[in-house]
BAGUVEX-228628 format. One record per residue: z, y, x of N, C-alpha, C, O in turn; residue in three letters. Coordinates in steps of 0.05 Angstrom, whole numbers, plus 5000, padded with zeros to 4 digits. Example, Ala and Ser with C-alpha at 12.3 -4.5 7.8 and 13.67 -1.06 7.14 Angstrom:
! BAGUVEX-228628
515648865264515649105246515649345264516949345285ALA
514249555257514349795273515750015258516150235268SER
***
This chain:
! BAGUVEX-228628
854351791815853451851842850351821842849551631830UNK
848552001854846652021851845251871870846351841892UNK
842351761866841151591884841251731921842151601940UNK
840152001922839752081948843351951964843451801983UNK
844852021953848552051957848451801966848951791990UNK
847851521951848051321958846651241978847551061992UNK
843751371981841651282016844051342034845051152046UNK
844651492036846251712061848951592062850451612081UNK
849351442036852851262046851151072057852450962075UNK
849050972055848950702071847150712099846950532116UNK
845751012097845151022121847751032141847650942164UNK
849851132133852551232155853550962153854850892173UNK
853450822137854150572148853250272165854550082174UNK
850350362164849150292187850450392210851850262225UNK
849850632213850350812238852850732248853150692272UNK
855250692225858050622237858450392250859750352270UNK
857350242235856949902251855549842277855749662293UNK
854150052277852750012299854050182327854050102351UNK
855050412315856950542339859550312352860350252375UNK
860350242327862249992327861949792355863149822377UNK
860249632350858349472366857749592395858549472415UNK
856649772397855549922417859049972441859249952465UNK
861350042418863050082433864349862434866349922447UNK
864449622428864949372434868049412413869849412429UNK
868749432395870549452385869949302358867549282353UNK
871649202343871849042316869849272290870049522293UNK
868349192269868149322260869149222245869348972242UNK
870849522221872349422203870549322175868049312173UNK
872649252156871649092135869049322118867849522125UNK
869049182095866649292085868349622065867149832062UNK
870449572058872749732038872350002062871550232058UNK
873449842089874050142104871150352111870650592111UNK
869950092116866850262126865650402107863750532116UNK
866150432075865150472054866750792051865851012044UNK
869850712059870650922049870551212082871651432082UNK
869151092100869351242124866351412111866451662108UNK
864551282105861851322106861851542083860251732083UNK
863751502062864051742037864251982048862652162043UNK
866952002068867552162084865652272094864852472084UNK
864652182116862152302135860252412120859152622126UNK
859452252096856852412079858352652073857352852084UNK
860852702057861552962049862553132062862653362053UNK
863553072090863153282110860153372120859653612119UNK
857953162130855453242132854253532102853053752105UNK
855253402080854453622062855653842059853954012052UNK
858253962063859154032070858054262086857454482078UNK
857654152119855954272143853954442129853754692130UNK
851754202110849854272115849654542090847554652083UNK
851954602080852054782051852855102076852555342073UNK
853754962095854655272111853755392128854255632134UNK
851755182143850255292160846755212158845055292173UNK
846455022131843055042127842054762144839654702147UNK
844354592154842654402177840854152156840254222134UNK
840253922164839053782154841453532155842553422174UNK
841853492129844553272128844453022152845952992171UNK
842052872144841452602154842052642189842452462205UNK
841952922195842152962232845053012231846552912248UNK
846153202209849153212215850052892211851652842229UNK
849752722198850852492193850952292221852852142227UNK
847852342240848552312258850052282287850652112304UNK
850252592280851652812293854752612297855352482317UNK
856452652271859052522255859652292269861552262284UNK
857252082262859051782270858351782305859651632320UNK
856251962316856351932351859152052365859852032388UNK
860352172344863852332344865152122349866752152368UNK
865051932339866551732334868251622358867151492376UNK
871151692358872251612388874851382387876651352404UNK
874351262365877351092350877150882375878750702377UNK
***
């Protein structure tokens, strides 16, 4: 895994913890948030391979989705 891949898993896992928080709900352990944040980066890349956006805003975009 390449260094940028890894900024962007841990930027989304900021972001997740903090949506977490914000919605007053448990955040989960570090296993789940690791493997949510994989997710979100490779859908953000994904996005950004189909329509040209700028990952780090789709990533944003992703966890403000967040309706668990």
């Amino acid at each position: 895994m390449g260094f940028f891949r890894q900024q962007e898993e841990r930027l989304a896992i900021r972001f997740l913890t903090w949506q977490y928080q914000k919605m007053e709900k448990p955040v989960p352990d570090d296993a789940e948030l690791k493997l949510q944040a994989v997710q979100i980066v490779q859908e953000a890349h994904r996005i950004a391979r189909e329509r040209g956006r700028n990952v780090i805003a789709i990533i944003k975009d992703l966890v403000n989705d967040i309706k668990k």
